[in-house]
C-alpha positions as CSV (number, residue, x, y, z in Angstrom):
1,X,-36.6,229.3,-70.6
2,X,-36.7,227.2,-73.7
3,X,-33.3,226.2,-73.8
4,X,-33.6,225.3,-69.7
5,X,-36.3,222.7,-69.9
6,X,-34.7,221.1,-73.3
7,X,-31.6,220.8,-71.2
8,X,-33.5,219.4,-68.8
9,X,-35.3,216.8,-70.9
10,X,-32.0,215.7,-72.7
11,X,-30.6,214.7,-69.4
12,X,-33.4,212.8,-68.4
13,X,-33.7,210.9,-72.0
14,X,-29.6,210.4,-71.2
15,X,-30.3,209.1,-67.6
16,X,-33.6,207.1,-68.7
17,X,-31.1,205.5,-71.8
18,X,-28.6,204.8,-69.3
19,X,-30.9,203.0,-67.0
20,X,-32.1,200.8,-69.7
21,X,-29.0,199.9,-71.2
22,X,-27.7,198.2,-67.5
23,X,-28.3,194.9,-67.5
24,X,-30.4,193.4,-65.0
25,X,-29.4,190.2,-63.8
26,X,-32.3,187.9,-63.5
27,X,-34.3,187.5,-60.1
28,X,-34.5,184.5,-57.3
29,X,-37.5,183.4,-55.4
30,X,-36.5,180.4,-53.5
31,X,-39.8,178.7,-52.5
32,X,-39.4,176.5,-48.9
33,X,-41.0,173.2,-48.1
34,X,-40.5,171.5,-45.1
35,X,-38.3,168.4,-45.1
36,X,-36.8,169.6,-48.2
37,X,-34.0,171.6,-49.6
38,X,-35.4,174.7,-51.0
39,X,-36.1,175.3,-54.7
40,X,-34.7,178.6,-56.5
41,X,-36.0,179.8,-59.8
42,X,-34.3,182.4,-61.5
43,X,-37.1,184.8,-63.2
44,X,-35.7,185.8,-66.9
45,X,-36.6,189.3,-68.2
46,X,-37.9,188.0,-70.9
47,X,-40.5,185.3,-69.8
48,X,-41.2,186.3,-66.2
49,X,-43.5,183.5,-65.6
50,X,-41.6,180.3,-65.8
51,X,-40.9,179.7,-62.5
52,X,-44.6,179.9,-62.4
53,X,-45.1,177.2,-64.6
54,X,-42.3,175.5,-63.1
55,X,-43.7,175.2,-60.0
56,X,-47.5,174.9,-60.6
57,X,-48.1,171.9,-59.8
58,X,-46.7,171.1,-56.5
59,X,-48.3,174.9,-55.7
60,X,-51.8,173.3,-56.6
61,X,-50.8,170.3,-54.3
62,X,-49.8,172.4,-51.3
63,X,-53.1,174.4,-51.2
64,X,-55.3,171.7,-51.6
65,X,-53.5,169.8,-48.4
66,X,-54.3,173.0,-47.1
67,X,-57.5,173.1,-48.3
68,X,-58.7,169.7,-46.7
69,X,-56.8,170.3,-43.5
70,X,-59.2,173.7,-42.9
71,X,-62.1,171.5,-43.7
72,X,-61.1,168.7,-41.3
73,X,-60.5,171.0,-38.7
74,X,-63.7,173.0,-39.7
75,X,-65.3,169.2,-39.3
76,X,-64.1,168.8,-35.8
77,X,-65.5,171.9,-34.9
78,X,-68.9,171.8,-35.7
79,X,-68.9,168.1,-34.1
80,X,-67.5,169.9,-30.7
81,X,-70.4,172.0,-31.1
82,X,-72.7,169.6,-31.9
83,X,-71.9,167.6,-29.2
84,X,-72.0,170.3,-26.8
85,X,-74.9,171.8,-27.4
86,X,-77.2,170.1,-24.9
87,X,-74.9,169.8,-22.1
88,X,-75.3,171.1,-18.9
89,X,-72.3,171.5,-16.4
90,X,-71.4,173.9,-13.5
91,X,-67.9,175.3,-13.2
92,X,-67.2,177.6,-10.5
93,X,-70.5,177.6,-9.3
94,X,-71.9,179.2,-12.5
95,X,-74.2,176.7,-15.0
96,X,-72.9,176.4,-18.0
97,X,-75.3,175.4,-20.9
98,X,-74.5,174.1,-24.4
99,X,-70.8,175.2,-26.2
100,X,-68.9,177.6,-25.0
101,X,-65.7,178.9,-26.8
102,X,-63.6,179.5,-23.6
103,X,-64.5,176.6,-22.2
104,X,-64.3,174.0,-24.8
105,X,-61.7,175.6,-27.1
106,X,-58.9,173.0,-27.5
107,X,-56.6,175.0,-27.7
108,X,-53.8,175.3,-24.4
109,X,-53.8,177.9,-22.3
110,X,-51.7,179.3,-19.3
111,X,-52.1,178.2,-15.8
112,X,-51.9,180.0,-12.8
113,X,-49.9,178.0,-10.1
């Protein structure tokens, strides 16, 4: 029994060796940005994070273009609303009072013919 499960830990050491021993070639990320060719960084084993710091900055610019895009759009919204909210209409015979999302959503929707 003994000399089963050192067997069986010796090949396992041997395989675990062997695995460490390959050398890994280094990782891509290739980051995309419209109207531009995309970036690759190649991540070293030993400093993982330098295509990190590589790319940081224009990161911090994309999300806060996204960032005030949300909050423009969040903008027009609550002035739809606003807007809205004290008019009266009828559509298909029905009253409609103040905002309502299927109504005044400006996004496009499907006709029927």
């Amino acid at each position: 029994m003994a000399m089963k499960l050192s067997a069986g830990f010796a090949v396992i050491l041997i395989l675990f060796l062997l695995g460490c021993a390959a050398k890994e070639e280094p990782e891509q990320y290739i980051i995309e940005e419209k109207n531009q060719q995309p970036k690759v960084f190649e991540v070293d084993q030993q400093n993982p994070n330098a295509w990190m710091e590589a790319s940081k900055e224009r990161r911090n610019e994309l999300n806060k273009e996204r960032a005030l895009r949300d909050l423009n759009e969040s903008e027009e919204d609550f002035k739809r609303q606003s807007e809205l909210n004290n008019v009266r209409r009828v559509v298909d015979d029905e009253m409609v009072v103040g905002y309502d999302p299927e109504l005044d959503n400006p996004d496009f929707k499907e006709v029927d013919e």
